[in-house]
HTML snippet that shows the backbone in 3Dmol.js (N, CA, C, O; Angstrom):
<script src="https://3Dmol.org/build/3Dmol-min.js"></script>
<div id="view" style="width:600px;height:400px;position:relative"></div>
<script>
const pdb = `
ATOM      1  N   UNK A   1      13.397  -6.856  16.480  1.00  0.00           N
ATOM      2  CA  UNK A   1      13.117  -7.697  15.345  1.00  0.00           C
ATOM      3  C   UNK A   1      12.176  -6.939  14.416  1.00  0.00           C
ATOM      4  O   UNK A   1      11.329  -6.187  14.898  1.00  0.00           O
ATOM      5  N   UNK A   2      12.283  -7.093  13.237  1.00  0.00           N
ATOM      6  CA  UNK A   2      11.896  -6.476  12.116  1.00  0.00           C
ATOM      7  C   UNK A   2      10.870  -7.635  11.110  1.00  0.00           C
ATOM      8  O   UNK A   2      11.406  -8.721  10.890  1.00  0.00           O
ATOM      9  N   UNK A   3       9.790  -7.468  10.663  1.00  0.00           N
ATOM     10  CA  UNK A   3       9.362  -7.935   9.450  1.00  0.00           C
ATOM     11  C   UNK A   3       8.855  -7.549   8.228  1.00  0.00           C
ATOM     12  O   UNK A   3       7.793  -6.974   7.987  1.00  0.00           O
ATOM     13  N   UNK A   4       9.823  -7.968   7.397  1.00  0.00           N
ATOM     14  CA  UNK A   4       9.601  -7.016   5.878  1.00  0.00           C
ATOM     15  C   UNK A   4       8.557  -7.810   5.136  1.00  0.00           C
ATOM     16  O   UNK A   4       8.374  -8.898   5.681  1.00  0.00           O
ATOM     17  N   UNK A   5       7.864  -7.628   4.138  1.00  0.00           N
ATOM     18  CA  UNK A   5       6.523  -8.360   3.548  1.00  0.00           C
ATOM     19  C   UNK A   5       6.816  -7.853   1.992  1.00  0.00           C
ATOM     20  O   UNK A   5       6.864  -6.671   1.652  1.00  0.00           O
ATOM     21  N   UNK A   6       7.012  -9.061   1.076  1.00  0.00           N
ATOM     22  CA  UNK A   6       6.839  -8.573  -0.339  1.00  0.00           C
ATOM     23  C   UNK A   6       4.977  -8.898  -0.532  1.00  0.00           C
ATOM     24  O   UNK A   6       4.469 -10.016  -0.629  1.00  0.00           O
ATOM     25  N   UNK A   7       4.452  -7.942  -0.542  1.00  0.00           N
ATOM     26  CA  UNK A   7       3.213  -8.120  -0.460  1.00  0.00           C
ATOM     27  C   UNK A   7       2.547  -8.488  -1.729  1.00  0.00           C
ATOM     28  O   UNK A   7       1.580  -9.250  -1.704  1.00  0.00           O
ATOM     29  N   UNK A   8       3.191  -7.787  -3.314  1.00  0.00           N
ATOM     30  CA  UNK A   8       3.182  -8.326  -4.471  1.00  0.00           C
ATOM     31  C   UNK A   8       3.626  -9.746  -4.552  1.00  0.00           C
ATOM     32  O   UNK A   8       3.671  -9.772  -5.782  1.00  0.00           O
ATOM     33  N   UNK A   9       3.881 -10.588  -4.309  1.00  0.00           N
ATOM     34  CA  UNK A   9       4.114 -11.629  -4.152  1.00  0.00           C
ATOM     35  C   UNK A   9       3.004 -13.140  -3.337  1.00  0.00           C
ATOM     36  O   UNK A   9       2.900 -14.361  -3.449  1.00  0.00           O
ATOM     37  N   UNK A  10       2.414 -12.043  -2.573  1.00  0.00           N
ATOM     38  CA  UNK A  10       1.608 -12.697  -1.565  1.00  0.00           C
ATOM     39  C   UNK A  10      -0.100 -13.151  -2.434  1.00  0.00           C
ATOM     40  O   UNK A  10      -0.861 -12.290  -2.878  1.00  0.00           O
ATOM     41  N   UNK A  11      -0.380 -14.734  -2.496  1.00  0.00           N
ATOM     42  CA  UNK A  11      -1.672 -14.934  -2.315  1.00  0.00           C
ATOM     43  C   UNK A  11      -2.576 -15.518  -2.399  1.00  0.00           C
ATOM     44  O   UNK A  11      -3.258 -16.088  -3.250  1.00  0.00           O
ATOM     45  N   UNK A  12      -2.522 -15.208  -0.726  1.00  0.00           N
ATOM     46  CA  UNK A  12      -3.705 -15.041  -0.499  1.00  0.00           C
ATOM     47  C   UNK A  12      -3.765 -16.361   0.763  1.00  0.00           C
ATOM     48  O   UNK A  12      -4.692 -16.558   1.549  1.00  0.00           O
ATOM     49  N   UNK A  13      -2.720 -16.993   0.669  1.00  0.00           N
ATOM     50  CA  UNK A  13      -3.166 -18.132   1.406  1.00  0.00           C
ATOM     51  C   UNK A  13      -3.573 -18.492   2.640  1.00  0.00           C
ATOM     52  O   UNK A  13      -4.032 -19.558   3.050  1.00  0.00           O
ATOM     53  N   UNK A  14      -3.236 -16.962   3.447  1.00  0.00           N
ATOM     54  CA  UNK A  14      -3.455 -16.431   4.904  1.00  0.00           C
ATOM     55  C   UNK A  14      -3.169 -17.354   6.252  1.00  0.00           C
ATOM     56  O   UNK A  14      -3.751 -17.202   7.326  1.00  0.00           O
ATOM     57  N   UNK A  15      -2.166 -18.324   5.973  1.00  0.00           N
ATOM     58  CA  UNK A  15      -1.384 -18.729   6.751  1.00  0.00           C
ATOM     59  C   UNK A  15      -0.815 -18.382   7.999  1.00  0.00           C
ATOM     60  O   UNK A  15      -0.679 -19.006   9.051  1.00  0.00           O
ATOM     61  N   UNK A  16      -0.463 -17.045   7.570  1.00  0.00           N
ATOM     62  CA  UNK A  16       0.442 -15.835   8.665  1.00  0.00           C
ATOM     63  C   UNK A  16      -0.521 -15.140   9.716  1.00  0.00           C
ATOM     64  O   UNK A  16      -0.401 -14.968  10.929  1.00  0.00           O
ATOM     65  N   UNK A  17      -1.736 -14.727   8.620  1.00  0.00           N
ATOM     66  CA  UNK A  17      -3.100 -14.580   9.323  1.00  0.00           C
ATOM     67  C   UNK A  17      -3.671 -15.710  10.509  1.00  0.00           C
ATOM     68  O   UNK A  17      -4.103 -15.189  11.537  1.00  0.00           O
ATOM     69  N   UNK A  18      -3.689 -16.662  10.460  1.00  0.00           N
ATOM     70  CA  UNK A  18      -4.019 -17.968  11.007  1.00  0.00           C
ATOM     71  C   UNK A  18      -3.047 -18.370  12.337  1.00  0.00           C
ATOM     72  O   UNK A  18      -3.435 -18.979  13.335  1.00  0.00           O
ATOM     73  N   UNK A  19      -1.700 -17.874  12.084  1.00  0.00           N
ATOM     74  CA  UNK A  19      -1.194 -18.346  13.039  1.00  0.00           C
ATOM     75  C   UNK A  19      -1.326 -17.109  14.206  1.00  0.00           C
ATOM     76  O   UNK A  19      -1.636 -17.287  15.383  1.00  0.00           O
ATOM     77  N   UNK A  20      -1.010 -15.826  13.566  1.00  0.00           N
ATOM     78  CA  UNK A  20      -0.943 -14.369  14.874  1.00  0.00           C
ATOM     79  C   UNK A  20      -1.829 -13.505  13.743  1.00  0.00           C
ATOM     80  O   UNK A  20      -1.212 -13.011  12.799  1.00  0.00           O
ATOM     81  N   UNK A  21      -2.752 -13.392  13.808  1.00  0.00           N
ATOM     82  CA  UNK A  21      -4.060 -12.232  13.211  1.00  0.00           C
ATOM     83  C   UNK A  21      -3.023 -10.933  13.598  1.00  0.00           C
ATOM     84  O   UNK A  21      -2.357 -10.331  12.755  1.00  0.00           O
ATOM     85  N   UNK A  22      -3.032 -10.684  14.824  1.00  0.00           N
ATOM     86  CA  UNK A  22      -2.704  -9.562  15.498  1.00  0.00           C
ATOM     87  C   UNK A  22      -1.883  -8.364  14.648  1.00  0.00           C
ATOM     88  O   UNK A  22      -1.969  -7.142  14.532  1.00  0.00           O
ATOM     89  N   UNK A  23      -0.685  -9.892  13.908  1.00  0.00           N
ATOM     90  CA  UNK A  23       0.579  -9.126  13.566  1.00  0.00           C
ATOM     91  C   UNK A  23       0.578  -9.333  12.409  1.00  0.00           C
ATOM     92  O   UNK A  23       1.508  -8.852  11.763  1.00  0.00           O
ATOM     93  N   UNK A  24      -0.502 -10.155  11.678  1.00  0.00           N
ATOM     94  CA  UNK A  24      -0.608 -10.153   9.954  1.00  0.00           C
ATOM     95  C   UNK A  24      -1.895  -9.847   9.902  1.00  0.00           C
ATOM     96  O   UNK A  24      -2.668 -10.713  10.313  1.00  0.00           O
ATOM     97  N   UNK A  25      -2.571  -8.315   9.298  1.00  0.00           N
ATOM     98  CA  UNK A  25      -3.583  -8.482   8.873  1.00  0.00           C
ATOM     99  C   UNK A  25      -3.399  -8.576   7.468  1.00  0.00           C
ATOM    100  O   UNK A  25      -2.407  -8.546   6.741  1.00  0.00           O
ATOM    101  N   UNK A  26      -5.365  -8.770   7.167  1.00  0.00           N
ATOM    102  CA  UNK A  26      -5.285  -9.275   6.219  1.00  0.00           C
ATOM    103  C   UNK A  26      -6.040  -7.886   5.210  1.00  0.00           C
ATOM    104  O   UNK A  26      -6.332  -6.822   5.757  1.00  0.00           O
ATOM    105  N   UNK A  27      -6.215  -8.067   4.082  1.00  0.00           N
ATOM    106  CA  UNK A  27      -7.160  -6.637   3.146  1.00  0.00           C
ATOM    107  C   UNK A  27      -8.884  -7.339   3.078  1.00  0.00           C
ATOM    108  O   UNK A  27      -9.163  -8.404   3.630  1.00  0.00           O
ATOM    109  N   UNK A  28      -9.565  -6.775   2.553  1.00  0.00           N
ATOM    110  CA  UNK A  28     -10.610  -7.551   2.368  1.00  0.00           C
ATOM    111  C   UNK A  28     -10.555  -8.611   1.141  1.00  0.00           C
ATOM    112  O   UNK A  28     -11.673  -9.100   0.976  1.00  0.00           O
ATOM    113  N   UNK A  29      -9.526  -9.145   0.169  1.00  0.00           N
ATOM    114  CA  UNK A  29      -9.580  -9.687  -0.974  1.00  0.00           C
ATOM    115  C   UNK A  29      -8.847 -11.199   0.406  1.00  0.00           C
ATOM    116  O   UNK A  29      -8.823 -12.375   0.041  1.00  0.00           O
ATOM    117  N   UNK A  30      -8.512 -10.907   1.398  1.00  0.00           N
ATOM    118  CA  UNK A  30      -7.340 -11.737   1.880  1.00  0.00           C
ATOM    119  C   UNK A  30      -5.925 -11.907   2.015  1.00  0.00           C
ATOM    120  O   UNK A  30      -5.189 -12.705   2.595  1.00  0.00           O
ATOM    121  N   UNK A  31      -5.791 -10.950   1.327  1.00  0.00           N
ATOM    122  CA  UNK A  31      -4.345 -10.667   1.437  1.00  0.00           C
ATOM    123  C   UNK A  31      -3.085  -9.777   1.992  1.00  0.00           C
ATOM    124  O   UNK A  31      -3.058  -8.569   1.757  1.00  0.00           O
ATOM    125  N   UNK A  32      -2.298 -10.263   2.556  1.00  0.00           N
ATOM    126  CA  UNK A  32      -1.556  -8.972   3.622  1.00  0.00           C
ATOM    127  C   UNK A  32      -2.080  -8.174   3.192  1.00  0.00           C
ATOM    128  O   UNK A  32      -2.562  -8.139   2.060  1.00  0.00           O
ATOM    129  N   UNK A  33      -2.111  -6.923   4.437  1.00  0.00           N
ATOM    130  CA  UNK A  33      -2.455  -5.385   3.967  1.00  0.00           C
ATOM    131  C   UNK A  33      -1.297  -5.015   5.179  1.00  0.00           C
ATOM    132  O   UNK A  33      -1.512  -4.489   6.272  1.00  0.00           O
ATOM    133  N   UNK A  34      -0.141  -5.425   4.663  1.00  0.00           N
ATOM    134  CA  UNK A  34       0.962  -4.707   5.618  1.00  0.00           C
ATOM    135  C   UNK A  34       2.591  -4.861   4.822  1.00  0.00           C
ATOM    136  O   UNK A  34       2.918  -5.814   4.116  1.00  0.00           O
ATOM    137  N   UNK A  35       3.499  -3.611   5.167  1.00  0.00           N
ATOM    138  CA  UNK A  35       4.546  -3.698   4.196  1.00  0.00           C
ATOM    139  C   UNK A  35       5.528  -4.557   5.024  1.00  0.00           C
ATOM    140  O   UNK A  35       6.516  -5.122   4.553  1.00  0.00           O
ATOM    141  N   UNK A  36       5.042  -4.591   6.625  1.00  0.00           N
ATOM    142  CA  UNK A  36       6.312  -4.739   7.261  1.00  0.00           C
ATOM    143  C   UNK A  36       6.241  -3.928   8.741  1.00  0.00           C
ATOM    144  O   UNK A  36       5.897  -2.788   9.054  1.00  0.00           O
ATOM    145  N   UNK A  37       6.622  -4.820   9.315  1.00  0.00           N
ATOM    146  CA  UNK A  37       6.447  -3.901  10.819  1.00  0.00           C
ATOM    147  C   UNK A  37       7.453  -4.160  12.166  1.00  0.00           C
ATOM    148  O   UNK A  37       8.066  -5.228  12.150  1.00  0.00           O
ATOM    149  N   UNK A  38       7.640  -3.383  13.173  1.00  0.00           N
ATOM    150  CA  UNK A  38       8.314  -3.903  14.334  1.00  0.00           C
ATOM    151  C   UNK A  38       7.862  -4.443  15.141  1.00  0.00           C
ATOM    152  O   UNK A  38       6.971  -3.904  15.797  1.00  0.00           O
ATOM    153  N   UNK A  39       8.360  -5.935  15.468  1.00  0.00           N
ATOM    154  CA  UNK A  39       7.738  -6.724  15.679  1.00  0.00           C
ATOM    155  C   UNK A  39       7.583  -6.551  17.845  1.00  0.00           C
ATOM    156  O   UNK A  39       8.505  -6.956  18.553  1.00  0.00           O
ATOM    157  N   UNK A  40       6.565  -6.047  18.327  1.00  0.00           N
ATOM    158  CA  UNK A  40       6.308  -5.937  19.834  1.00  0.00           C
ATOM    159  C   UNK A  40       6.989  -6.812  20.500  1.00  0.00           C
ATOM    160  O   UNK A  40       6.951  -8.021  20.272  1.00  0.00           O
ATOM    161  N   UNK A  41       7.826  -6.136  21.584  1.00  0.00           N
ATOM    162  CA  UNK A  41       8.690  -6.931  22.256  1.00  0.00           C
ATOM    163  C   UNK A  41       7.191  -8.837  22.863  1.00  0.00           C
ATOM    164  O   UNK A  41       5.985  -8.926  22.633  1.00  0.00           O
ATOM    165  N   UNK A  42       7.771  -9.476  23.314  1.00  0.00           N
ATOM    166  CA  UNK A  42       6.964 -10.427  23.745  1.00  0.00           C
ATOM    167  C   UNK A  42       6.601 -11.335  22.707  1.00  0.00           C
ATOM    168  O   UNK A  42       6.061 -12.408  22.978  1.00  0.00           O
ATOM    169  N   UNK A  43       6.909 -10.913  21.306  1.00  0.00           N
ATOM    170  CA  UNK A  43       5.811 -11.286  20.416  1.00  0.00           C
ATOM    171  C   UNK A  43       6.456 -11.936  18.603  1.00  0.00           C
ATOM    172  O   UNK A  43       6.010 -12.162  17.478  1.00  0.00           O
ATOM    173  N   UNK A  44       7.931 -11.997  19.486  1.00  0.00           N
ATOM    174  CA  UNK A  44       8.966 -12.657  18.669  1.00  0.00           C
ATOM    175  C   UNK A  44       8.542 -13.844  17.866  1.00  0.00           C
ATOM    176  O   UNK A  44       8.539 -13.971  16.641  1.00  0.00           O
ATOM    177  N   UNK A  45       8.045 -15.027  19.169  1.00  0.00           N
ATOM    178  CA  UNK A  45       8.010 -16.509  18.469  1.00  0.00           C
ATOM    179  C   UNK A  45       6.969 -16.416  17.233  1.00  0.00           C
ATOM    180  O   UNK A  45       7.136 -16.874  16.102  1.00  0.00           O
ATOM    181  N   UNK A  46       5.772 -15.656  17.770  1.00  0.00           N
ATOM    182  CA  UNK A  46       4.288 -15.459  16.656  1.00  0.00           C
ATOM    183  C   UNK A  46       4.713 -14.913  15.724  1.00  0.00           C
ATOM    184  O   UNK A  46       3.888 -14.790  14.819  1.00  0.00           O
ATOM    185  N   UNK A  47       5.927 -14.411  15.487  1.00  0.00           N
ATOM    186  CA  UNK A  47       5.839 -13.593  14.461  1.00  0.00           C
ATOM    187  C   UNK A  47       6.573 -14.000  13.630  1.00  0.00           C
ATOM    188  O   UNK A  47       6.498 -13.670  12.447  1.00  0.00           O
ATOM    189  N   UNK A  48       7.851 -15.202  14.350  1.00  0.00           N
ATOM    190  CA  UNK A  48       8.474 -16.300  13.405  1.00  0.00           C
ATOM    191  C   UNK A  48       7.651 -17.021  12.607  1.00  0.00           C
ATOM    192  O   UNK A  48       7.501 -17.065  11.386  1.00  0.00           O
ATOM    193  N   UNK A  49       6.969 -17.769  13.833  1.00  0.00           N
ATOM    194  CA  UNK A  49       5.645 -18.885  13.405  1.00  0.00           C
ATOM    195  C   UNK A  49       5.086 -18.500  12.347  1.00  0.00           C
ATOM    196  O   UNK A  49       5.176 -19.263  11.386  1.00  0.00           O
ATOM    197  N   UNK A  50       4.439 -17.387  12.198  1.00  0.00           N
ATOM    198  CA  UNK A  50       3.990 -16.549  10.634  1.00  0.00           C
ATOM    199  C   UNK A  50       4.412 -16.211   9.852  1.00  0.00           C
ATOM    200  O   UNK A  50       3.728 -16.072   8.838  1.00  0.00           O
ATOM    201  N   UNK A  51       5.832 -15.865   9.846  1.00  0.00           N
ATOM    202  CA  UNK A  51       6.505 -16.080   8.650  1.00  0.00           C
ATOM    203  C   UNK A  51       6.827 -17.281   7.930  1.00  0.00           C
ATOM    204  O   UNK A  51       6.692 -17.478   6.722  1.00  0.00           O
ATOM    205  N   UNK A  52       7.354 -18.216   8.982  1.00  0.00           N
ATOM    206  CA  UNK A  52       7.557 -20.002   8.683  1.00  0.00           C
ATOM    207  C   UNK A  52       6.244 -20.384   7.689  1.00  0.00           C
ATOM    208  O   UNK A  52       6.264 -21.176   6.747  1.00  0.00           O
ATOM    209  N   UNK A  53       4.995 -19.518   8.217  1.00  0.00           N
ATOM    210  CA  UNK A  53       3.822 -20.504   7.796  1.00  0.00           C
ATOM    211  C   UNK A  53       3.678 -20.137   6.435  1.00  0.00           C
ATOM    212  O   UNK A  53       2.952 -20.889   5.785  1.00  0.00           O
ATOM    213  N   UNK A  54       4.283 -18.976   5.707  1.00  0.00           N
ATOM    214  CA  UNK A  54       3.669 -18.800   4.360  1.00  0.00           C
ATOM    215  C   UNK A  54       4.370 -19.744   3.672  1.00  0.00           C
ATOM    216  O   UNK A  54       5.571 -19.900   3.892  1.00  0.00           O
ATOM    217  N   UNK A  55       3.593 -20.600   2.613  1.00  0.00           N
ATOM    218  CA  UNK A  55       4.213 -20.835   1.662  1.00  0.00           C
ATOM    219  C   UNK A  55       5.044 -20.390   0.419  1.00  0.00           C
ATOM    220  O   UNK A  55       5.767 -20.984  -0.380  1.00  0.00           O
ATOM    221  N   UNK A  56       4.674 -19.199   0.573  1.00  0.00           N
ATOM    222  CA  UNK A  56       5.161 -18.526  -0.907  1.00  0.00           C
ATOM    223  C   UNK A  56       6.790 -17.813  -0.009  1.00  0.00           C
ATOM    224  O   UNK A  56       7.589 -17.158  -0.677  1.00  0.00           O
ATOM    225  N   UNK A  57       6.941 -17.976   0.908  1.00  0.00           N
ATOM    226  CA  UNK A  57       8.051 -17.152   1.901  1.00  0.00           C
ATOM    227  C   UNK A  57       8.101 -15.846   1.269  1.00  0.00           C
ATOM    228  O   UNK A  57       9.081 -15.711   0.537  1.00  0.00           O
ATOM    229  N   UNK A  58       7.244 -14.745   1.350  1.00  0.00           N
ATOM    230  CA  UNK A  58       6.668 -13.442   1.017  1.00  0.00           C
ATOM    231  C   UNK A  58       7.226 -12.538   2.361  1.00  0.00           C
ATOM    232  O   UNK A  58       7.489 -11.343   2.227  1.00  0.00           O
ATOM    233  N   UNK A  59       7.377 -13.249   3.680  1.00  0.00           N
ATOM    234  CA  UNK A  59       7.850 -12.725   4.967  1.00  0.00           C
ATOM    235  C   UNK A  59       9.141 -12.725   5.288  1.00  0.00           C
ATOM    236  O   UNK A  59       9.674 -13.740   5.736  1.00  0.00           O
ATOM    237  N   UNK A  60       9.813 -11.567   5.094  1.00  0.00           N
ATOM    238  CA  UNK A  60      11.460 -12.051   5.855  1.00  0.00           C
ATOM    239  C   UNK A  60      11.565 -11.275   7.420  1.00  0.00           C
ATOM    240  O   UNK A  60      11.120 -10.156   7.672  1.00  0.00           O
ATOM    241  N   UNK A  61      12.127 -11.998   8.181  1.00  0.00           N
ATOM    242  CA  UNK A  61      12.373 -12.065   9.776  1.00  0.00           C
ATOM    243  C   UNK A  61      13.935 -11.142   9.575  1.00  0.00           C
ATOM    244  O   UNK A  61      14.839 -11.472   8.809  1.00  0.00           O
ATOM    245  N   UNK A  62      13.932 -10.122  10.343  1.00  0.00           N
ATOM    246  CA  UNK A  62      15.363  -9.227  10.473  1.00  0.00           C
ATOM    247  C   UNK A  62      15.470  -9.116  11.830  1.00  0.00           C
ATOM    248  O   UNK A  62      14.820  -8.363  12.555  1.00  0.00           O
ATOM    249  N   UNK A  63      16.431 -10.002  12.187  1.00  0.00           N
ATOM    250  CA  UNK A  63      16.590  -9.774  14.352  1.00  0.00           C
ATOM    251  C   UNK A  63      17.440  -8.548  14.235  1.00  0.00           C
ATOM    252  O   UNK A  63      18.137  -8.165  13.295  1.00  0.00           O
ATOM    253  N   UNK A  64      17.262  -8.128  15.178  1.00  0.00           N
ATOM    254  CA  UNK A  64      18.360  -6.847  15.617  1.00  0.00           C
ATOM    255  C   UNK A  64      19.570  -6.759  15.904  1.00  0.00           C
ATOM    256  O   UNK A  64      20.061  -5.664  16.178  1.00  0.00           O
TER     257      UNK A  64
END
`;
const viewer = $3Dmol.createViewer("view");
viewer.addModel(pdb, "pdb");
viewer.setStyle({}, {cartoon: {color: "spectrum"}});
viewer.zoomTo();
viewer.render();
</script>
C-alpha cells in the first residue's frame, strides 16, 4: 500500500497527525511535511484512518 499527499493543498488541520503521528508528520507551521510514503506492513488500517480523517482529502490510499 502506497500513500500519495498533495501537500499544497493541505491546511493545516492535522487530523492525519492525530489519528497515526507515526505515519503523518507534521512541519513546524503544522502541516504535512511528507510527499507520500510506503505504508509498513501491519500498519494498513492507521494509515486508512488518516487519510479518511483529512478533510480537505489531500491523502490518496494506492493498495497494491
Amino acid at each position: 500500500m502506497k500513500i500519495r499527499i498533495d501537500r499544497a493543498r493541505c491546511t493545516g488541520n492535522a487530523r492525519c497527525w492525530a489519528v497515526a503521528p507515526e505515519l503523518y508528520p507534521l512541519d513546524d507551521e503544522g502541516y504535512i511535511n511528507s510527499d507520500g510514503f510506503d505504508v509498513p506492513l501491519g500498519q494498513e488500517d492507521l494509515a486508512r484512518r488518516g487519510a479518511r480523517a483529512c478533510p480537505e482529502r489531500v491523502i490518496e490510499v494506492t493498495e497494491d
